[in-house]
SEKEKOL-384687 format. One record per residue (C-alpha): residue number from 1; chain; x, y, z. Coordinates in pm, 1 decimal, padded with zeros to 6 digits, always signed. Example, Ala and Ser with C-alpha at 12.3 -4.5 7.8 and 13.67 -1.06 7.14 Angstrom:
# SEKEKOL-384687
+-----+---+----------+----------+----------+
:   k : c :        X :        Y :        Z :
+-----+---+----------+----------+----------+
:   1 : A : +01230.0 : -00450.0 : +00780.0 :
:   2 : A : +01367.0 : -00106.0 : +00714.0 :
+-----+---+----------+----------+----------+
***
This chain:
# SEKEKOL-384687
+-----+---+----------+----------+----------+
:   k : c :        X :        Y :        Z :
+-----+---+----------+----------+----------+
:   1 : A : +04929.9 : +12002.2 : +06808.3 :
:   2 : A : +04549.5 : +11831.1 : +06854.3 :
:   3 : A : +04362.3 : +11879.6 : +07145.9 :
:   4 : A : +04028.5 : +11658.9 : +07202.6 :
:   5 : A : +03817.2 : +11565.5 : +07491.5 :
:   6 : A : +03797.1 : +11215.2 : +07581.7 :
:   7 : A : +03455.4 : +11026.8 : +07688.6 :
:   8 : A : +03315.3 : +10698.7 : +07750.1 :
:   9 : A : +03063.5 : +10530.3 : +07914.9 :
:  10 : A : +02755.9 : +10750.2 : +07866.0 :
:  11 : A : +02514.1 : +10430.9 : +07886.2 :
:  12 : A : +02232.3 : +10645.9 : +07758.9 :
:  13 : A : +01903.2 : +10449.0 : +07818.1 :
:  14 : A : +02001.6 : +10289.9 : +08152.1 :
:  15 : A : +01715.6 : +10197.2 : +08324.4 :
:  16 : A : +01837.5 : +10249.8 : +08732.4 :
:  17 : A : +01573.6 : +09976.7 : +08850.7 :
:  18 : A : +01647.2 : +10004.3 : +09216.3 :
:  19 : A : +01549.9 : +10343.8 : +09268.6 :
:  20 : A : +01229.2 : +10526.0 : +09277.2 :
:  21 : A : +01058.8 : +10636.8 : +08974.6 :
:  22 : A : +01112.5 : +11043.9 : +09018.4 :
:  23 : A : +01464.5 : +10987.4 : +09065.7 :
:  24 : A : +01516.2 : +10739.4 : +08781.0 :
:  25 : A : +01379.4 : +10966.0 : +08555.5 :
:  26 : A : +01626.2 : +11283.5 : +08695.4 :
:  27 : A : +01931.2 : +10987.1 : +08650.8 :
:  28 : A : +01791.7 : +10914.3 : +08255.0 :
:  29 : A : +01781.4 : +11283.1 : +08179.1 :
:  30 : A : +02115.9 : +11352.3 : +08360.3 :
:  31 : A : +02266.6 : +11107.1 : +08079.8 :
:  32 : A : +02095.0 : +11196.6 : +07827.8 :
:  33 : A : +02206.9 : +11601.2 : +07879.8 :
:  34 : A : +02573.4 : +11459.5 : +07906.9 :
:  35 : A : +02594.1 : +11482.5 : +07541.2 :
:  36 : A : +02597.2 : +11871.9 : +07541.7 :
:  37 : A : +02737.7 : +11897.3 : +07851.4 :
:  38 : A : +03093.1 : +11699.0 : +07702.9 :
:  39 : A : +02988.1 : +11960.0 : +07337.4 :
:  40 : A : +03045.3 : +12319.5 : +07586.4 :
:  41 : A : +03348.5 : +12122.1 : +07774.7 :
:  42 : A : +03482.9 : +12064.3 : +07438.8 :
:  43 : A : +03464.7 : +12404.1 : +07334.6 :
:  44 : A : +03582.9 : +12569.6 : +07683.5 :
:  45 : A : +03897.1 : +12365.0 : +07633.9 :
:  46 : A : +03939.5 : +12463.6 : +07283.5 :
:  47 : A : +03854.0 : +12136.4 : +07160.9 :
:  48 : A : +03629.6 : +12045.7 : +06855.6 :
:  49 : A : +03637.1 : +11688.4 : +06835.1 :
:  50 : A : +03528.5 : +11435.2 : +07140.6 :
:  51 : A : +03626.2 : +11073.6 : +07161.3 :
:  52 : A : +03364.5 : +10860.1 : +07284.1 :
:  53 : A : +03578.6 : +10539.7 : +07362.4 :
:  54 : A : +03252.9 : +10233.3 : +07418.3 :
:  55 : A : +02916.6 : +10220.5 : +07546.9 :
:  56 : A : +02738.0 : +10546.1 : +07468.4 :
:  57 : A : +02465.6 : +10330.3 : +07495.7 :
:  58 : A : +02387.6 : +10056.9 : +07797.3 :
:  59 : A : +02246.1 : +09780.9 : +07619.6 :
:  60 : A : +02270.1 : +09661.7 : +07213.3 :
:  61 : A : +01862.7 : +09745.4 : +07168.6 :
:  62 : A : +01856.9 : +10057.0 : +07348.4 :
:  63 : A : +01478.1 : +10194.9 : +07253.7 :
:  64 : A : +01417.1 : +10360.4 : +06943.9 :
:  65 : A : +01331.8 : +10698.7 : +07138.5 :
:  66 : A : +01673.3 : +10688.3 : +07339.7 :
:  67 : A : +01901.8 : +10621.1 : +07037.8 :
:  68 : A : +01720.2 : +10889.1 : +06789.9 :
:  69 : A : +01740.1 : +11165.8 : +07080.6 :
:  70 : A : +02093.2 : +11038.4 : +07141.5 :
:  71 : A : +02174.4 : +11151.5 : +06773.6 :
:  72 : A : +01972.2 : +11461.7 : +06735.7 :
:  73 : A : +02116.7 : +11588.5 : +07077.0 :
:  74 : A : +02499.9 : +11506.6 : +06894.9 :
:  75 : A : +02363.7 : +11682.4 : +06573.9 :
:  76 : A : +02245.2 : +12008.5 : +06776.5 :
:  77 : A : +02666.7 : +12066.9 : +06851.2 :
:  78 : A : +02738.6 : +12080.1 : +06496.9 :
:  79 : A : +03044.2 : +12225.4 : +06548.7 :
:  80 : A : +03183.2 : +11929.3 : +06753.4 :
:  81 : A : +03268.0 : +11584.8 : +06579.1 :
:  82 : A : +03152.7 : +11294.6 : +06750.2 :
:  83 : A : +03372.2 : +10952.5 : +06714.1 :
:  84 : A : +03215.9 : +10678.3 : +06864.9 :
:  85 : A : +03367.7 : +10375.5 : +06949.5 :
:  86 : A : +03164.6 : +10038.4 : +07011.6 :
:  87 : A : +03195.0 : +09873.9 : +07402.4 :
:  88 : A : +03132.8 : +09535.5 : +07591.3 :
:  89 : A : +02771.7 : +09736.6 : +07618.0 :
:  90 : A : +02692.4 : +09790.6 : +07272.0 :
:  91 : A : +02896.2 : +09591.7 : +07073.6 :
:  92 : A : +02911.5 : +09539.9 : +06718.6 :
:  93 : A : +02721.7 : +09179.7 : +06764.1 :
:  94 : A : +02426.7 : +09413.4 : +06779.5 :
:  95 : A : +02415.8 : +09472.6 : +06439.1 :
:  96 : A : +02055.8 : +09636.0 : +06404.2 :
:  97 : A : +02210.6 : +09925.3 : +06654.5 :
:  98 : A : +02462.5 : +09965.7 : +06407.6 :
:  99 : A : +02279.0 : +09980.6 : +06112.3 :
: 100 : A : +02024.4 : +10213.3 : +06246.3 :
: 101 : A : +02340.6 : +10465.2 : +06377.1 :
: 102 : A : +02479.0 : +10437.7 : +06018.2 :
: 103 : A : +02183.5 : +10454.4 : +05842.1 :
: 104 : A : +02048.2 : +10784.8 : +06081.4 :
: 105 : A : +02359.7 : +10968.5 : +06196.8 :
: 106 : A : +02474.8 : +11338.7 : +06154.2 :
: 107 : A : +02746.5 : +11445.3 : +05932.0 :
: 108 : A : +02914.6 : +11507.8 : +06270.3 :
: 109 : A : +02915.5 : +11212.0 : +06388.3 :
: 110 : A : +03139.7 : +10876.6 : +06314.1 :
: 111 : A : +03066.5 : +10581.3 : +06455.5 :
: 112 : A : +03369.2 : +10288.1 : +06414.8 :
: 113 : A : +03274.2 : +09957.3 : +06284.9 :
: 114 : A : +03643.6 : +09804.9 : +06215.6 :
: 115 : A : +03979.0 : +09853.1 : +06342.9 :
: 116 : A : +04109.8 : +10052.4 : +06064.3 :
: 117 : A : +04305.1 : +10336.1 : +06141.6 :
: 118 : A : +04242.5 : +10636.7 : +05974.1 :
: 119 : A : +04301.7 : +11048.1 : +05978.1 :
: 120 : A : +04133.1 : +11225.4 : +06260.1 :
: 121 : A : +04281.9 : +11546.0 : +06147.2 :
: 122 : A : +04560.1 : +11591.2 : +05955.4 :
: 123 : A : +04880.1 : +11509.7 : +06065.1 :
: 124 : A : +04691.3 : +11277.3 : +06336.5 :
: 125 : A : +04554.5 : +10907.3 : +06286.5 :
: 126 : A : +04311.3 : +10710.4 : +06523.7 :
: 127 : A : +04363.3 : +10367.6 : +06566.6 :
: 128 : A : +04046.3 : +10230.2 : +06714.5 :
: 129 : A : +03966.8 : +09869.3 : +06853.1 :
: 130 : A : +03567.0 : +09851.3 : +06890.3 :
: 131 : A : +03425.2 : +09581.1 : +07082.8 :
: 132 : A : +03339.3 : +09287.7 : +06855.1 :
: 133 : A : +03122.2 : +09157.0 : +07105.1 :
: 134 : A : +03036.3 : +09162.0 : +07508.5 :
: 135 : A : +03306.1 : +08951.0 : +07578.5 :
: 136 : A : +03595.0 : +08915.3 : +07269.8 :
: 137 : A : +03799.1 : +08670.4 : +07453.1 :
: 138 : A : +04118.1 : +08828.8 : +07360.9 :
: 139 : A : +04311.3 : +09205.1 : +07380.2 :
: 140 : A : +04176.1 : +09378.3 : +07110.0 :
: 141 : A : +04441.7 : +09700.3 : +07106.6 :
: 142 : A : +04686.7 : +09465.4 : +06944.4 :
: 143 : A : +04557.4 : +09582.1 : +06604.2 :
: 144 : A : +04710.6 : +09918.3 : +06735.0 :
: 145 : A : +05013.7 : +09849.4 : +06589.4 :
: 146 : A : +04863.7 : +09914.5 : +06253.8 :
: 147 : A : +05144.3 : +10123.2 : +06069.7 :
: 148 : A : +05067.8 : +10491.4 : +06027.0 :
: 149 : A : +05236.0 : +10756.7 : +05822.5 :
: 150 : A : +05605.4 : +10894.5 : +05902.7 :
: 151 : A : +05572.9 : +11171.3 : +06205.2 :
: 152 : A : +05207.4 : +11177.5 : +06251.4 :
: 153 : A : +05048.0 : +11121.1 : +06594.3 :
: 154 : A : +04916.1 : +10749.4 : +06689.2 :
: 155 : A : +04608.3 : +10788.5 : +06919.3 :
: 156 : A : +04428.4 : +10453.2 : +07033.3 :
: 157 : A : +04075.8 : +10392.8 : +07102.8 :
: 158 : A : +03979.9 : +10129.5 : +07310.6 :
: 159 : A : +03707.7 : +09944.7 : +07565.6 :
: 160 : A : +03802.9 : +09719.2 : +07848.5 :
: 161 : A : +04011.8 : +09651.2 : +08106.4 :
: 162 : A : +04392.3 : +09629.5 : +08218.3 :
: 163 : A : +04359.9 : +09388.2 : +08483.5 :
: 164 : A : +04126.9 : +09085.6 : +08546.3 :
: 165 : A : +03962.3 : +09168.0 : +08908.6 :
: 166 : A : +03915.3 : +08858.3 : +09014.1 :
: 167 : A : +04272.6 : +08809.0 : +09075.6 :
: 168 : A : +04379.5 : +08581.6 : +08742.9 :
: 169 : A : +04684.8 : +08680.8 : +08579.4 :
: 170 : A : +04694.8 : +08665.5 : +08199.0 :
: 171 : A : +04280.5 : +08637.3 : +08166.8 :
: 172 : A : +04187.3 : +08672.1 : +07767.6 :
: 173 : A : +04077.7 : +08979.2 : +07677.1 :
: 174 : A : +04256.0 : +09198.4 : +07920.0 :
: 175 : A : +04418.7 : +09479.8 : +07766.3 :
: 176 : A : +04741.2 : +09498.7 : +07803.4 :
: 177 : A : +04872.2 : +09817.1 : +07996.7 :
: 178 : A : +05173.9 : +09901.8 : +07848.6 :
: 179 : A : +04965.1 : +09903.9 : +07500.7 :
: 180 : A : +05053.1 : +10282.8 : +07411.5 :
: 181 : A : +05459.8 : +10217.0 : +07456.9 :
: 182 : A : +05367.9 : +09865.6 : +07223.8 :
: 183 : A : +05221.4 : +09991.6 : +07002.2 :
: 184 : A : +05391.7 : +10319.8 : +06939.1 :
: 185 : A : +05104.7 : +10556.7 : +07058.0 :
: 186 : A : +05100.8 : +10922.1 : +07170.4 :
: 187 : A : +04792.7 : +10863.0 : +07413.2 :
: 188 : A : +04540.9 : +10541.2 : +07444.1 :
: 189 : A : +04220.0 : +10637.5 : +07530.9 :
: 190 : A : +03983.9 : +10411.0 : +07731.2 :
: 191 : A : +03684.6 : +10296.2 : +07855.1 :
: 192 : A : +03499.8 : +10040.4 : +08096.9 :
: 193 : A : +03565.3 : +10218.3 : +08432.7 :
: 194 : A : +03355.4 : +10456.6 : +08562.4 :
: 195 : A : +03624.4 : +10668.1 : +08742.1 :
: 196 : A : +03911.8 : +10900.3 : +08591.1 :
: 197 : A : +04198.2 : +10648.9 : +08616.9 :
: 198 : A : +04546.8 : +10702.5 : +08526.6 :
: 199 : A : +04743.3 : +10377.6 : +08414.5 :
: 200 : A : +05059.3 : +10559.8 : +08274.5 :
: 201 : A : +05122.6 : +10864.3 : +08162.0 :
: 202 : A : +04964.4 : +10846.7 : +07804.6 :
: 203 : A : +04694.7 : +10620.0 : +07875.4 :
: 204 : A : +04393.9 : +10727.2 : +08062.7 :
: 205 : A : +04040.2 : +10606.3 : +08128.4 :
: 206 : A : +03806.2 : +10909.2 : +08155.9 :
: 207 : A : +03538.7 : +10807.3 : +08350.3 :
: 208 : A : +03164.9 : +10839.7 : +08267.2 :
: 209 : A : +03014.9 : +11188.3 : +08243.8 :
: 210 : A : +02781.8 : +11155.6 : +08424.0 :
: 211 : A : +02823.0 : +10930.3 : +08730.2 :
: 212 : A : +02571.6 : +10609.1 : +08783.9 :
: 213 : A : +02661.6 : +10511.2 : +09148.8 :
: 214 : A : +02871.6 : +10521.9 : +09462.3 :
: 215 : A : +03178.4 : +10364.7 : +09390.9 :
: 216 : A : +03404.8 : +10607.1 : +09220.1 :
: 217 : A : +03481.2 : +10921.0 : +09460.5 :
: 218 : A : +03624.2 : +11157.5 : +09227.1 :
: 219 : A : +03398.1 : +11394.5 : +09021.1 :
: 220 : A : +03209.7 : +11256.3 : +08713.2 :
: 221 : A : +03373.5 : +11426.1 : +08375.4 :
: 222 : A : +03563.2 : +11388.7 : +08061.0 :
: 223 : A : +03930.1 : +11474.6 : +08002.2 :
: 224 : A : +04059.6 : +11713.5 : +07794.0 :
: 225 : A : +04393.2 : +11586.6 : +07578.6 :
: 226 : A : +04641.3 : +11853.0 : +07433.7 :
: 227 : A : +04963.9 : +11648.8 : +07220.5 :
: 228 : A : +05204.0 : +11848.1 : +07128.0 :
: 229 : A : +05535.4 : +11695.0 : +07187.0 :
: 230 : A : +05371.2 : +11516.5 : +07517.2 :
: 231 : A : +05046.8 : +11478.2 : +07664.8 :
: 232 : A : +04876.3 : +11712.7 : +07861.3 :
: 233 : A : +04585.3 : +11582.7 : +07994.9 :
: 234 : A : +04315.4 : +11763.6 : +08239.6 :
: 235 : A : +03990.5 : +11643.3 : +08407.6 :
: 236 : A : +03694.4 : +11897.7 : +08330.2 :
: 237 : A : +03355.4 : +11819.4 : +08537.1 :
: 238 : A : +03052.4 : +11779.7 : +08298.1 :
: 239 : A : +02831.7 : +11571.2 : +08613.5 :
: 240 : A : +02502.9 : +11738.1 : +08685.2 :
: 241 : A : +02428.0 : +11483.2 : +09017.2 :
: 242 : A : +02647.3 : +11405.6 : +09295.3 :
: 243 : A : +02637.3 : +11045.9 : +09507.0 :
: 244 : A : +02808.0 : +11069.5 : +09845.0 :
: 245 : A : +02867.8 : +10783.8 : +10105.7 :
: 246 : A : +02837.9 : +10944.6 : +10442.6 :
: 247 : A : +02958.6 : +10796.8 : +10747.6 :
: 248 : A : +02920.9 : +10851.3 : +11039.3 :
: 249 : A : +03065.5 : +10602.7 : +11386.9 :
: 250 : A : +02889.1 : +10741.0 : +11725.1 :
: 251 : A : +02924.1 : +10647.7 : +12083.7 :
: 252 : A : +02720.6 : +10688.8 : +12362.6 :
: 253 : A : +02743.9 : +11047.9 : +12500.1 :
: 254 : A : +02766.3 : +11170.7 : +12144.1 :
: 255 : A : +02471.2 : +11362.8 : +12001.9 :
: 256 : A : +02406.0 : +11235.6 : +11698.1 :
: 257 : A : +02178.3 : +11446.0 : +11543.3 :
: 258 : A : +02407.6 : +11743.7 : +11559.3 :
: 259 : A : +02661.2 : +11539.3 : +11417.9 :
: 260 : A : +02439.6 : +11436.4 : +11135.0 :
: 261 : A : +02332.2 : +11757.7 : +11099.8 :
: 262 : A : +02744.6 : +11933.0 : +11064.7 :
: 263 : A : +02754.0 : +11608.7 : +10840.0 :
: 264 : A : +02531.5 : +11683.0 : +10581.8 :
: 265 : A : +02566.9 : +11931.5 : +10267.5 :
: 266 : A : +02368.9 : +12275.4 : +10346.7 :
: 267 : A : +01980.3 : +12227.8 : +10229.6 :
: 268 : A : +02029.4 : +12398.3 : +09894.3 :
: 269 : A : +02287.5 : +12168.0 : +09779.5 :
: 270 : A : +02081.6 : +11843.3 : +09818.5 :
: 271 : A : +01796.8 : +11831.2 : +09590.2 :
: 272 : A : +02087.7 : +11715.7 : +09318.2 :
: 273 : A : +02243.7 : +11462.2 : +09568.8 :
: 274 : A : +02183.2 : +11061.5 : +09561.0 :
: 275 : A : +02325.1 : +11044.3 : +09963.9 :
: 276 : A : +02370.3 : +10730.8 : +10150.8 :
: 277 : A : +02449.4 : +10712.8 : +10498.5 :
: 278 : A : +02617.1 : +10484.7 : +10671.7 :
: 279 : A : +02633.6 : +10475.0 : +11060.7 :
: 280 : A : +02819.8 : +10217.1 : +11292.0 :
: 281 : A : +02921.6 : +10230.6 : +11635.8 :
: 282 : A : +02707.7 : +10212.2 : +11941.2 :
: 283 : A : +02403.9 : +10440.1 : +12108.1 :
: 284 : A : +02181.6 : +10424.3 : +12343.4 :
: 285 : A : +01807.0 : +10327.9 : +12234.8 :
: 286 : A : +01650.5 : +10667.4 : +12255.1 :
: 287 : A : +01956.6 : +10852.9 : +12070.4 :
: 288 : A : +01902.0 : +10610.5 : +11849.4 :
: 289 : A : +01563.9 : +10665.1 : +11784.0 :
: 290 : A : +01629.0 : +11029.1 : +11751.9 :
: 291 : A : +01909.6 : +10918.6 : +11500.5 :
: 292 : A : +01654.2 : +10766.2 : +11297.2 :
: 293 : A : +01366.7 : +11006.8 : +11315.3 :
: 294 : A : +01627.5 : +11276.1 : +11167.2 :
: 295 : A : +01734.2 : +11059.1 : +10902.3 :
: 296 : A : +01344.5 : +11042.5 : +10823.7 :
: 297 : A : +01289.8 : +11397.7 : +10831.1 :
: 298 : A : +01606.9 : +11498.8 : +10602.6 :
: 299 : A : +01524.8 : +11266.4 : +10363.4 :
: 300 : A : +01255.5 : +11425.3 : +10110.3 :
: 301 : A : +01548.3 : +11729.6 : +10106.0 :
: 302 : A : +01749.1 : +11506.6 : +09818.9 :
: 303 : A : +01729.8 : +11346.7 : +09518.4 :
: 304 : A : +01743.5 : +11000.7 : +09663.9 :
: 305 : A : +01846.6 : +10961.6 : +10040.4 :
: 306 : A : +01914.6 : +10631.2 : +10204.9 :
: 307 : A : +02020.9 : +10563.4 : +10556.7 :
: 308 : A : +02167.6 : +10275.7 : +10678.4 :
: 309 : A : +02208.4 : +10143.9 : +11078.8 :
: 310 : A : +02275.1 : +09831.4 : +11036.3 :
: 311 : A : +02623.1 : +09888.9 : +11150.1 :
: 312 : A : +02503.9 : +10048.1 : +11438.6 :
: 313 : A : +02454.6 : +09886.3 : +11788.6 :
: 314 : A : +02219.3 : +09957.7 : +12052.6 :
: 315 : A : +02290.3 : +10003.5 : +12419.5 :
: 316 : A : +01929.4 : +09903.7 : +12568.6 :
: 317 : A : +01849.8 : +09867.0 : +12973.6 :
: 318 : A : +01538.2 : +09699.2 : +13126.1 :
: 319 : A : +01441.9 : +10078.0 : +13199.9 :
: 320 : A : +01400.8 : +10176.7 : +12830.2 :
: 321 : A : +01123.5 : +09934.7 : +12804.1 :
: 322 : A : +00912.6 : +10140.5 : +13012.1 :
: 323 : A : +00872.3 : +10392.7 : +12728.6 :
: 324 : A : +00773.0 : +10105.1 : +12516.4 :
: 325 : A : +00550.5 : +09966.6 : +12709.0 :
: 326 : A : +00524.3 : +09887.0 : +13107.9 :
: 327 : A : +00299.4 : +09587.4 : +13026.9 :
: 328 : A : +00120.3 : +09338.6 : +12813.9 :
: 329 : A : +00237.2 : +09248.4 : +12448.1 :
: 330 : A : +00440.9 : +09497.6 : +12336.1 :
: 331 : A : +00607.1 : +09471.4 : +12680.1 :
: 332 : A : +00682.0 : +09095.4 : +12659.2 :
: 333 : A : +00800.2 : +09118.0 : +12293.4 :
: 334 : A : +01025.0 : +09428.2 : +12381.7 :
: 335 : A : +01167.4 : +09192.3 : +12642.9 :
: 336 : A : +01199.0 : +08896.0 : +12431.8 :
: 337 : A : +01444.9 : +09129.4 : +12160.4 :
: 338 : A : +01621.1 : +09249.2 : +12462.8 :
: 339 : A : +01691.3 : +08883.3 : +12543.5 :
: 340 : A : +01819.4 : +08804.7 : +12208.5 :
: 341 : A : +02019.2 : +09080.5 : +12182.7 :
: 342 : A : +02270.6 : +09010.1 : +12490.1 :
: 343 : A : +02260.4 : +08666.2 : +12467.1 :
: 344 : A : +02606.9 : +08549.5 : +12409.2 :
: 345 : A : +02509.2 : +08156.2 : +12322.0 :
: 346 : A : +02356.1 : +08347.6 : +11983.9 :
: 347 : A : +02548.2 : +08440.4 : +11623.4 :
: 348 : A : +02672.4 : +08811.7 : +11619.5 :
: 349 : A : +02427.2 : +08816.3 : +11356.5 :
: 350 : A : +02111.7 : +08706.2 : +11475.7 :
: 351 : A : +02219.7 : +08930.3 : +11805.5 :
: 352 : A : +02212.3 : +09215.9 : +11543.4 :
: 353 : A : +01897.8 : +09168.5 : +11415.1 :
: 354 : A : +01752.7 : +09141.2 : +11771.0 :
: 355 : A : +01892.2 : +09460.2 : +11874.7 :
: 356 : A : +01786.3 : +09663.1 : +11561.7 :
: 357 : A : +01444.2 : +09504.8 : +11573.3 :
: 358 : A : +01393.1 : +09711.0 : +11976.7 :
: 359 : A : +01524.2 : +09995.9 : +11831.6 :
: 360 : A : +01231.3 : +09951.4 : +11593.7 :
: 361 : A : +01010.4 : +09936.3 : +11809.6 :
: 362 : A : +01154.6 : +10130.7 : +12057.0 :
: 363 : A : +01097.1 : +10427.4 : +11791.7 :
: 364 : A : +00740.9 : +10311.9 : +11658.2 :
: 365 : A : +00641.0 : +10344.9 : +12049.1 :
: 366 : A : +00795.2 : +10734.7 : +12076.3 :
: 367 : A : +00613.4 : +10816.2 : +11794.7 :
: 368 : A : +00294.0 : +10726.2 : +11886.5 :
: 369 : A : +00347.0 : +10876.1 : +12261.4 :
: 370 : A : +00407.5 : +11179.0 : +12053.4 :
+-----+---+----------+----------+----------+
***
């Protein structure tokens, strides 16, 4: 029996350039205390060794600071061993990043420069394929038909993907999915994709630990890997911040700030929540307003909060522009968007940006009247 966790895609030293500086610095930090976050899962699980399977780190000259914290951090859990496998992110074409993790590593850690298998414990051998370079052109796993000793397990390390997204069958370098039952192994670990993903029953990719955006829904975290005779595998959560797509569709009649407000996690769960929400449907100007001065308010109560109406379209009358503005320029440009935004000789989108621009404006007026 051996029982590990599996990790990838830590991508310490990622530098989150579209968001604002408090909150990039929270997202670094988050990464960075992945590392003995995935040591304690390790250890709940009964687990000493973890399998990092490609880019611990997000680019091949991650700074000096990030890569020598990196390895103190894995040299503080000195009862967990650390494997780590090259990815597309860190390859080994950045040689100096491999030299300078060979030349300053822990005893606990082993980081893979070839594709030779070799004991991970006795009785079980890991047959790694590291990333030669960002993109090797061709399935690198084949070399995971190595031959091992009689009766011991086969586990494969690897860092890619199993299907070409853009729709082209056959692509180079696509890894093929039926790799573990090819090449004779117990379980294939992998990484590349963000999110916990199942492609058969012995090959898994685990995900990052800590999650970097809003596309995956499920939980960021590791998996924990028991073979004995079969492989048991269960998720463990090591994320410290959540992202959540909200969304919300609203008709007239609806009030939408109470429905925001049920929406919405209660205040002492949001300071570690990246939240973006995204409204369609149809309101009147002033619920719309109120919509948006809500979504102003609530903001500050998160980590990063980002709310967008673009989706969102705006029943205005001739009426509303009186609390705009019952004359002069403010009046006549009110008018002119109101214009725009029924007239059915103009695109859907320019009709769009008409209608969002009065409830703009519509909103900058309430707030001064108030």
């Amino acid at each position: 029996m051996f029982r590990f966790l599996h990790s990838s895609d830590l991508h310490l030293g990622k530098a989150f350039g579209g968001y604002p500086e408090g909150i990039r610095n929270r997202l670094r930090e988050a990464r960075h205390g992945a590392i003995a976050r995935l040591a304690q899962a390790a250890r709940d699980g009964g687990a000493n060794v973890v399998l990092l399977a490609g880019d611990t780190f997000d680019a091949e000259t991650p700074a000096p600071d990030t890569l020598r914290h990196a390895l103190r951090a894995m040299a503080a859990e000195a009862d967990i061993t650390w494997i780590m496998l090259p990815g597309n992110h860190d390859s080994l074409a950045a040689t100096e990043l491999w030299r300078r993790i060979a030349a300053d590593a822990p005893a606990n850690l082993r980081p893979i420069t070839t594709a030779e298998p070799f004991e991970i414990m006795p009785g079980a051998m890991l047959l790694p394929a590291p990333c030669t370079q960002r993109r090797p052109g061709r399935d690198l796993t084949e070399a995971m038909a190595a031959a091992t000793p009689e009766g011991c397990l086969r586990i494969g390390l690897g860092h890619g993907a199993i299907s070409d997204f853009s729709g082209e069958e056959g692509a180079p370098g696509i890894i093929a999915p039926d790799r573990a039952r090819l090449a004779g192994l117990d379980y294939l670990a992998l990484g590349d994709w963000h999110g916990q993903m199942q492609v058969n029953p012995t090959t898994r990719y685990s995900g990052t630990p800590e999650a970097d955006g809003f596309k995956h829904a499920t939980a960021s975290g590791a998996l924990l890997v028991t073979l004995d005779g079969g492989a048991e595998i269960r998720p463990v959560e090591t994320g410290s911040l959540g992202w959540q797509t909200l969304t919300l569709d609203l008709l007239p009649g609806d009030d939408p700030v109470g429905r925001l407000a049920q929406a919405l996690p209660l205040p002492m769960l949001r300071r570690n929540l990246l939240l973006r929400l995204v409204v369609s449907g149809r309101l009147p100007l002033a619920s719309r307003a109120a919509l948006e001065a809500e979504a102003r308010a609530v903001g500050p109560d998160f980590g990063w909060f980002h709310h967008d109406l673009s989706g969102l379209a705006t029943e205005a009358h001739p009426d509303d522009l009186d609390e705009i503005d019952r004359a002069g320029a403010l009046r006549q440009a009110a008018e002119v968007l109101l214009a725009e935004a029924g007239d059915p000789t103009r695109a859907q989108s320019e009709r769009d940006i008409a209608s969002a621009a009065l409830a703009r404006l519509y909103a900058l007026a309430r707030e001064v009247q108030a």
